[in-house]
C-alpha positions as CSV (number, residue, x, y, z in Angstrom):
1,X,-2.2,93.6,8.0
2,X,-5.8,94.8,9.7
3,X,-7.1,92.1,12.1
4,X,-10.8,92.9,10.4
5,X,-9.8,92.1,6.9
6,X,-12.8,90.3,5.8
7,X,-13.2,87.5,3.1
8,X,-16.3,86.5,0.9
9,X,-17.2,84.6,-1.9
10,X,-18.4,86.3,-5.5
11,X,-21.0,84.0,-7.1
12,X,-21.4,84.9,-10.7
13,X,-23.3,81.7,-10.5
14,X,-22.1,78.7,-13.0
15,X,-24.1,76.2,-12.7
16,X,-22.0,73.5,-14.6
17,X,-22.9,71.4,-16.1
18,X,-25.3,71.8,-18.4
19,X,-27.0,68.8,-17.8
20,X,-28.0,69.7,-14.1
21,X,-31.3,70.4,-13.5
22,X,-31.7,74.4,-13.2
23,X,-33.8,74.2,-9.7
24,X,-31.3,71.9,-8.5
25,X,-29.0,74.3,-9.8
26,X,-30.6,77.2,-7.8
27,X,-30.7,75.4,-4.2
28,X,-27.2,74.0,-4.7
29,X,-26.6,78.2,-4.6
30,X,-28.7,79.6,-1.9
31,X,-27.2,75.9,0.0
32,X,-23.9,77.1,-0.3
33,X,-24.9,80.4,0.6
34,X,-26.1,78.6,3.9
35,X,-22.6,76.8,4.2
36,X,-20.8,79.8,3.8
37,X,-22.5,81.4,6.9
38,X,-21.9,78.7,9.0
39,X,-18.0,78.7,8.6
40,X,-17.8,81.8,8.6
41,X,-17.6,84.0,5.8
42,X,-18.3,87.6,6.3
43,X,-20.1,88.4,2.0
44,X,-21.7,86.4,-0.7
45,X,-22.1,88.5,-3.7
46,X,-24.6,87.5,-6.9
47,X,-24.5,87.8,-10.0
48,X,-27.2,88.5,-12.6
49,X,-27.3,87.3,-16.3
50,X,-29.7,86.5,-18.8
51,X,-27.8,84.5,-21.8
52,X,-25.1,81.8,-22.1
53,X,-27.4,79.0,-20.2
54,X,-24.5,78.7,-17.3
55,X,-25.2,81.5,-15.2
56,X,-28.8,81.0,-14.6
57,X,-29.7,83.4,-11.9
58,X,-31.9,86.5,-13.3
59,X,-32.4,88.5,-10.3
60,X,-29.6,88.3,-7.2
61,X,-32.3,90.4,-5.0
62,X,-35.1,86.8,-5.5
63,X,-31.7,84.8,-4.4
64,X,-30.4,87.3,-1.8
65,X,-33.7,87.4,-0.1
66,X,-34.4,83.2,-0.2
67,X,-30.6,83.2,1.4
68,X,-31.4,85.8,4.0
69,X,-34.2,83.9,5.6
70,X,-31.9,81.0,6.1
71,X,-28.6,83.1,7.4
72,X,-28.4,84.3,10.2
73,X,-24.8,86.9,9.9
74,X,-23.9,86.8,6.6
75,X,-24.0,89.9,4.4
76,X,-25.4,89.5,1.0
77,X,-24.3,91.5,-2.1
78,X,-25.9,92.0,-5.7
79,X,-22.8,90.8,-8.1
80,X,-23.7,92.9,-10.2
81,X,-27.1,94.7,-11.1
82,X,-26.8,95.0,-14.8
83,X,-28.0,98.6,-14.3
84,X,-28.7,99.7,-18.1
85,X,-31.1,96.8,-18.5
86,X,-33.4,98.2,-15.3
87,X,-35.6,101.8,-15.0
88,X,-33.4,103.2,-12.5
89,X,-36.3,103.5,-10.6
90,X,-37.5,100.1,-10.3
91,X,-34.1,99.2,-9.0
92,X,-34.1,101.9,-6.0
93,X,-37.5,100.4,-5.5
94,X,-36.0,96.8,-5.2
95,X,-33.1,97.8,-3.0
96,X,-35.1,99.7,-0.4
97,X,-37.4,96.4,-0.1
98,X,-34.5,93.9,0.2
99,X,-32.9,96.4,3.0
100,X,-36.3,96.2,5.1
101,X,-36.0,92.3,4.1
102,X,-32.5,91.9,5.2
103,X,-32.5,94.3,8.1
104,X,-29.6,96.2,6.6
105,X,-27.9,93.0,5.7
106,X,-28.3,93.1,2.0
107,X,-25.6,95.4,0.0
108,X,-25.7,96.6,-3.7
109,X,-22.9,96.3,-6.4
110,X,-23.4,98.0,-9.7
111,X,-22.4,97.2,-13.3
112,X,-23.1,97.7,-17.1
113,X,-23.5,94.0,-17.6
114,X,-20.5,91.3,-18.2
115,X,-22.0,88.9,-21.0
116,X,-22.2,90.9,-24.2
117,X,-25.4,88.4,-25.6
118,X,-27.7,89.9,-22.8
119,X,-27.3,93.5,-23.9
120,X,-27.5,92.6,-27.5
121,X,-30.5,90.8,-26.9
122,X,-31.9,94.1,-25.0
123,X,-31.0,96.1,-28.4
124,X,-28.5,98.0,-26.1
125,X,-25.2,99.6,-27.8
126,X,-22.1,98.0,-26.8
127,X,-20.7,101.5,-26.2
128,X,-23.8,102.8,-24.3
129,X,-23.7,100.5,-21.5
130,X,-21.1,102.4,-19.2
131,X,-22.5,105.8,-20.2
132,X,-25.9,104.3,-19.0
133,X,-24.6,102.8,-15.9
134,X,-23.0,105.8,-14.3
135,X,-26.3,107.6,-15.5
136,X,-28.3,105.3,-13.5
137,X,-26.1,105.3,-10.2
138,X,-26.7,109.0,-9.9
139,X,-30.4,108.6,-10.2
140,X,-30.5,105.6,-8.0
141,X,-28.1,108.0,-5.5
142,X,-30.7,110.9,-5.4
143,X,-33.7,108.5,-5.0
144,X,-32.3,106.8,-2.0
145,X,-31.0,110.8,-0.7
146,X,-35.0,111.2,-1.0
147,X,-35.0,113.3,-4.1
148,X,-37.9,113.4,-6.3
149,X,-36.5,113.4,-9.9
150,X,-38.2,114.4,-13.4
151,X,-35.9,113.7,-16.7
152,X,-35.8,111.9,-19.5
153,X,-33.2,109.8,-21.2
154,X,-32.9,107.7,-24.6
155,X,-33.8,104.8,-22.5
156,X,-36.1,106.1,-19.7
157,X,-38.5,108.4,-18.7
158,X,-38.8,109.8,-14.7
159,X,-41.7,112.2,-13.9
160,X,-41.7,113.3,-10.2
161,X,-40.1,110.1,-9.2
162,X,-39.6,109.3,-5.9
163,X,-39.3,106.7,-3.2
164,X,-42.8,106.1,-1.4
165,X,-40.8,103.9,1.4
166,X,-37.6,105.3,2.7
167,X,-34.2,102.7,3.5
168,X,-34.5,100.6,6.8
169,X,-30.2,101.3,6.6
170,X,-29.3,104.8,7.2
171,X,-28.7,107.3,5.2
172,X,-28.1,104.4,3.0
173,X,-27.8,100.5,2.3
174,X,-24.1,99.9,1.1
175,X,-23.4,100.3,-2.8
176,X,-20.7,99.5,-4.7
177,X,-19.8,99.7,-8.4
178,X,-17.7,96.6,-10.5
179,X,-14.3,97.7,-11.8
180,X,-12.3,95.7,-14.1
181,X,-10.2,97.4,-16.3
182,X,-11.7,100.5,-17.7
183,X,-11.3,103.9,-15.1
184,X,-15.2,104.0,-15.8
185,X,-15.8,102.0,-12.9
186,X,-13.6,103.9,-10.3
187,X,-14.8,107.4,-12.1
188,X,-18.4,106.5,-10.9
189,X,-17.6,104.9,-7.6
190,X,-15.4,108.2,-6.4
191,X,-18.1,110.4,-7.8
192,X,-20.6,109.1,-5.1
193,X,-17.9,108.0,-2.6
194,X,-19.2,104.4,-3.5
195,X,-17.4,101.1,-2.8
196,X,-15.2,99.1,-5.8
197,X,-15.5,96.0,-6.9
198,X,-12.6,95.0,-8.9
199,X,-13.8,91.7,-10.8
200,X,-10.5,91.5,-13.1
201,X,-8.3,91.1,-10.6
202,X,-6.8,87.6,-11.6
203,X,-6.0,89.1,-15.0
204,X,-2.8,90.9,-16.1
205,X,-4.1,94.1,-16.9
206,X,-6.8,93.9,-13.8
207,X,-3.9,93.2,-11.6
208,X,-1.9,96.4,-12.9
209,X,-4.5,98.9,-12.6
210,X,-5.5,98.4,-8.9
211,X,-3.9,100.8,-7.8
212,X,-4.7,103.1,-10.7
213,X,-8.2,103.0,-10.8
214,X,-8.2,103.3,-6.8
215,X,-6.3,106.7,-7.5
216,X,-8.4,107.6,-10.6
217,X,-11.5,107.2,-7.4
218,X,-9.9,108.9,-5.1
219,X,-9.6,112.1,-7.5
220,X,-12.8,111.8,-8.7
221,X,-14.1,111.5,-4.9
222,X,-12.2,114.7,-4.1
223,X,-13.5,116.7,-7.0
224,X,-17.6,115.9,-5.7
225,X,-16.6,116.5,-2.0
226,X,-16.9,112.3,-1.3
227,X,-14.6,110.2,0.6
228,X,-13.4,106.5,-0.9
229,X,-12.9,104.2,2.4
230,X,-10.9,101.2,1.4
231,X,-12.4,98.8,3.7
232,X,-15.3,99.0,0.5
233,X,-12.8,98.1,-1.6
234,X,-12.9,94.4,-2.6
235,X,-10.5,92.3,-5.0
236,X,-12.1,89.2,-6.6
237,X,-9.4,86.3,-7.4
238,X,-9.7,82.8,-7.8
239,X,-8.4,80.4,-4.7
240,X,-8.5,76.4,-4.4
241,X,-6.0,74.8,-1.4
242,X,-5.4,71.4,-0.6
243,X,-2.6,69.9,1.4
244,X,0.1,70.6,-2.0
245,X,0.0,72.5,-5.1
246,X,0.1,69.2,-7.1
247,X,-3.2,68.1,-5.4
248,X,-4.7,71.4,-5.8
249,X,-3.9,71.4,-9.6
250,X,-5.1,67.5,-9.7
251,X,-8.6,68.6,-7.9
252,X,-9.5,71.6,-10.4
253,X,-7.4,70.5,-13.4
254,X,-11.0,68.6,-15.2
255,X,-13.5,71.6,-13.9
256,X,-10.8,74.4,-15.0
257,X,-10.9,72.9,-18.5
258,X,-15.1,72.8,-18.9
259,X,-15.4,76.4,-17.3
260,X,-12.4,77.7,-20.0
261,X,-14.5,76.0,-22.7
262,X,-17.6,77.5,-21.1
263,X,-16.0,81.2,-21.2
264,X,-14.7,80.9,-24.7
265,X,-17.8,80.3,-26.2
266,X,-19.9,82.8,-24.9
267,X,-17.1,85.7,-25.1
268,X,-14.4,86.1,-27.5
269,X,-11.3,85.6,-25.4
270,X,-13.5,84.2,-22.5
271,X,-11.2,82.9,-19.1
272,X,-8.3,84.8,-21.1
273,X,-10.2,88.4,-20.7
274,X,-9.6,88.0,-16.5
275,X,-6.7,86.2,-16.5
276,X,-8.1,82.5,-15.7
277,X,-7.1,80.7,-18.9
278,X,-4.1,78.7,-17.2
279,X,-3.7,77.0,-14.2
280,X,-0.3,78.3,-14.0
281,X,-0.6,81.5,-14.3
282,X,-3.2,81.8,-11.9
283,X,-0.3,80.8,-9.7
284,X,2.0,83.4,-10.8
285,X,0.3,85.7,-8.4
286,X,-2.8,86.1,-9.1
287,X,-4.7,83.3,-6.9
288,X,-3.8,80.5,-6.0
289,X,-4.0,77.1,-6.7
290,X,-2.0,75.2,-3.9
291,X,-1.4,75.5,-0.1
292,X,-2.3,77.8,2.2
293,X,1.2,79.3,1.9
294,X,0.4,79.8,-1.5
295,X,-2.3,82.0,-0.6
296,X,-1.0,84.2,2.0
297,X,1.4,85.0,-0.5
298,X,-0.8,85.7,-3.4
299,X,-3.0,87.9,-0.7
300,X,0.2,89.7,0.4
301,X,1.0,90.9,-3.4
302,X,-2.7,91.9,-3.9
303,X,-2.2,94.1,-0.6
304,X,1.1,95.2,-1.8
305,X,0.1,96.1,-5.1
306,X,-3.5,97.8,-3.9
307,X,-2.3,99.6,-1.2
308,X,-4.6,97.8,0.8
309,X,-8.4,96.3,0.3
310,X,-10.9,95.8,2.7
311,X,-12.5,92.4,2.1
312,X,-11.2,89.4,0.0
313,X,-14.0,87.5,-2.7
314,X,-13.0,84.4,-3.7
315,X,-14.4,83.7,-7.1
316,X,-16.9,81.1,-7.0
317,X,-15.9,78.5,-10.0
318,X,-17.1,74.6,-9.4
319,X,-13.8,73.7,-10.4
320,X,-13.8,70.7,-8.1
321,X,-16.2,68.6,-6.8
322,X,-18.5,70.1,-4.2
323,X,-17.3,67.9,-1.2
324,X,-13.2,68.8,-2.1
325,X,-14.4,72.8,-2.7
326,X,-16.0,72.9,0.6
327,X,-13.1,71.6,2.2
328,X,-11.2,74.1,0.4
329,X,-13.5,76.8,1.5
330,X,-13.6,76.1,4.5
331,X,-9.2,76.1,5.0
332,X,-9.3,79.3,3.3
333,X,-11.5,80.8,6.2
334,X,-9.9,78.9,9.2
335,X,-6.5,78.8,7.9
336,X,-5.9,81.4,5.2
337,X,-7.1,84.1,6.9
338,X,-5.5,83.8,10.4
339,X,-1.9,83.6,8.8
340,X,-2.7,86.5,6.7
341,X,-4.1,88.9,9.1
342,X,-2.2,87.9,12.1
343,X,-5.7,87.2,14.3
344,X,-3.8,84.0,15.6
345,X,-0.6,86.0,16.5
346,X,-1.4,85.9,20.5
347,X,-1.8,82.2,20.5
348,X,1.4,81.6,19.2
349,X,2.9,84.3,21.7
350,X,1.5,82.8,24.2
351,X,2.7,79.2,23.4
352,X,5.8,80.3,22.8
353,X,5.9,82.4,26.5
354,X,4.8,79.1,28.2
355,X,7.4,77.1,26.3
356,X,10.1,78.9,26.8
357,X,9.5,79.3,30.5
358,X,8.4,75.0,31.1
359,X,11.4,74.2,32.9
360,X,11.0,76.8,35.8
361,X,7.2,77.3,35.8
362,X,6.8,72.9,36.3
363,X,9.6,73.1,38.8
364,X,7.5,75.8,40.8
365,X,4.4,73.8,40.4
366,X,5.9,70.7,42.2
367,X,7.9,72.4,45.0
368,X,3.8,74.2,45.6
369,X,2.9,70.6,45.4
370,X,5.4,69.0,47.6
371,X,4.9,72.3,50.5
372,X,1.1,71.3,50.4
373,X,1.6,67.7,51.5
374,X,4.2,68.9,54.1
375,X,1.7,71.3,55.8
376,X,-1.0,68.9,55.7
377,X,0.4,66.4,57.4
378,X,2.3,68.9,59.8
379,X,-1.5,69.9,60.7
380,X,-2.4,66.7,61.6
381,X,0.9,65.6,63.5
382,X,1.1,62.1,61.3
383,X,4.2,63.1,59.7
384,X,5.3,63.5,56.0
385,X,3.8,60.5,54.1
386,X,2.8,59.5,50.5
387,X,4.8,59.8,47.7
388,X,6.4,63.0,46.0
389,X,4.5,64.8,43.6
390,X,5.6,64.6,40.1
C-alpha cells in the first residue's frame, strides 16, 4: 500500500435536524472544516443542492472560500457542481477566482446533480442532465486551456467567450468528475484525463463497477490522447470506529435511522440507492462501522477491488453526536491510516530491533558504566569506590 495514500472527508452537507438553525448549521460546517485541518486530513469536498431542506449549502465555492481563510493545508473540493444548472461560463469564471483565492488549494468535482427535486424545479429533463454535464466539462476544459468559444446549446448561449483572468494553478486547478454507477461519469473524466469521484461506493452495484468504470476511463483517456492517474481517483464510503463494533453500532444506530428516513423521502429508494440502508451491510465490506481493524479491512477490499485509489473520503453523515464523531474522525486519521499504509512500519521495526537485542545492548551499557568509574578513580589514585552501576 502507497505511504502517500491520502484520506478526506465528502460533505454533502446534512444538516440534521431539521430543527437546527441554518446559520448554525453553516458554521458547524466550515467549523468542522477547521477541525479537519488541524488533525490532519489531507480534502474536504462540498456538496451543492437546492431542495430537500437537509443539505442546505447552495454554492461549495461561498463555503470553500470562508474555509480557506481559516485553514491553513487543507485542500478543498466542490462535491459536486451541479454543472447543467450553471452557464458553463460562469462556472470557469468562479473556479479561476477561488484558485487565485485559495492559492491553488481549491479543487473542482463535477456532476449532473444528485437530488432529482432540484433539476425538476430548474424545468431540466431527467435524461438531459448527463448529456449536459459532459457538454459543460468540455466547455469549461477549453475556457480554462484559454480558448475563446462561440456555440449555442438548448440551454446556453457562448459568443466569443473567454476567460478575462487566467488560473493562479498551472495549466490548471485540479478537476474531477462524480461517478456512481453509470459509465457516463468515467466516459467524461477519461475524455479530459480528469480525476473520478466514485460517490456510490458503499452500494452493491457502486462497489462492482470500480473497477469497470476505471477501465471504461482509461479507454476513453486513450482514445483523446489523455492519461487517468489513479492518485485522482477517490472512493467515498461511510466509516464510524469506536473501541468495538457493538459500540460503533450503539453510537450511530439513532442518527442512521433519521438520515435513512431523510433519504427515503426525498428520493425513491433513498440510503438503499448507495448502499447505506443497513447498518449491517455497511459492514459487509463496504465501510465500516466498528474498530479500526474493521476499517483496514474494508480499505483493503476497496483497494483490492479498484486496483488501487488515490485518496480515501469518508462520507460525512452526523450519525453520532458531534463530540463521539470527532473522536471517530480523529482515530480514523491517527489510527486508520497508519495500519493501512504502513507509515508506522519503521517504528515497530525499530522497537522490535531494540527488543530483541535488550539483554546484550543493557549488558554493554553497564560494563561502559562500570569501566568509567574505574578510570576515574584510577586517574585520581583514590581507588575504586561507589557503588556498581545498574
Amino acid at each position: 500500500m502507497p505511504e502517500d495514500l491520502r484520506c478526506g472527508v465528502f460533505i454533502p452537507p446534512w444538516s440534521l435536524p431539521l430543527t437546527l438553525s441554518p446559520t448554525a448549521a453553516i458554521r458547524r460546517e466550515i467549523e468542522f472544516v477547521e477541525f479537519l485541518d488541524r488533525i490532519g486530513y489531507d480534502e474536504a469536498w462540498i456538496g451543492e443542492h437546492h431542495s430537500g431542506g437537509m443539505e442546505i449549502i447552495a454554492s461549495p465555492e461561498l463555503l470553500i472560500a470562508a474555509a480557506a481563510e481559516r485553514t491553513s493545508r487543507i485542500r478543498l473540493g466542490t462535491g459536486v457542481i451541479s454543472l447543467p444548472f450553471h452557464n458553463p461560463l460562469m462556472t470557469a469564471d468562479r473556479i479561476v477566482q477561488l484558485d487565485h483565492q485559495t492559492r491553488g488549494r481549491a479543487m473542482f468535482g463535477f456532476g449532473p446533480g444528485l437530488l432529482p427535486a432540484d433539476a425538476w424545479r430548474l424545468g431540466i429533463p431527467a435524461d438531459e442532465i448527463r448529456g449536459r454535464m459532459a457538454d459543460a466539462v468540455d466547455v469549461i476544459v477549453r475556457l480554462l486551456a484559454g480558448e475563446m468559444i462561440t456555440q449555442s446549446t438548448d440551454w446556453y448561449t457562448l459568443r466569443e467567450a473567454a476567460l478575462h483572468v487566467g488560473p493562479f494553478t498551472r495549466p490548471r486547478p485540479h478537476l474531477a468528475v462524480a461517478s456512481s454507477i453509470t459509465p457516463s461519469g468515467g466516459r467524461v473524466a477519461g475524455r479530459h484525463g480528469l480525476g473520478m469521484l466514485c460517490l456510490a461506493t458503499s452500494s452493491s452495484q457502486g462497489y462492482e463497477v470500480l473497477d469497470v468504470n476505471w477501465r471504461v476511463a482509461e479507454e476513453q483517456a486513450t482514445e483523446h490522447g489523455q492519461t487517468m492517474d489513479r492518485s485522482a481517483l477517490r472512493l467515498v464510503a461511510p466509516f464510524h470506529i469506536a473501541a468495538s463494533r457493538d459500540q460503533a453500532l450503539s453510537e450511530v444506530q439513532a442518527g442512521h435511522e433519521r438520515w435513512c428516513s431523510y433519504m427515503d423521502d426525498t428520493n425513491e429508494g433513498g440510503a438503499a440507492l448507495i448502499g447505506l440502508d443497513s447498518l449491517e451491510k455497511i459492514n459487509e465490506g463496504r465501510g465500516a462501522i466498528g474498530t479500526v481493524e474493521d476499517a483496514v479491512n474494508a480499505l483493503d477490499g476497496y483497494w483490492t477491488k479498484s486496483g488501487g485509489f488515490g485518496c480515501i473520503l469518508i462520507q460525512q453523515t452526523y450519525w453520532a453526536d458531534e463530540e463521539v464523531s470527532r473522536r471517530s474522525y480523529r482515530t480514523f486519521v491517527e489510527e486508520v491510516m497508519p495500519a493501512f499504509t504502513g507509515s508506522t512500519k519503521p517504528r515497530h521495526e525499530s522497537w522490535e530491533w531494540t527488543r530483541n537485542r535488550r539483554a546484550d545492548l543493557s549488558a554493554g551499557s553497564r560494563q561502559a558504566a562500570t569501566k568509567t568509574i574505574q578510570d576515574h578513580f584510577a586517574a585520581t589514585g583514590a581507588g575504586t569506590a561507589g557503588p556498581a552501576p545498574v
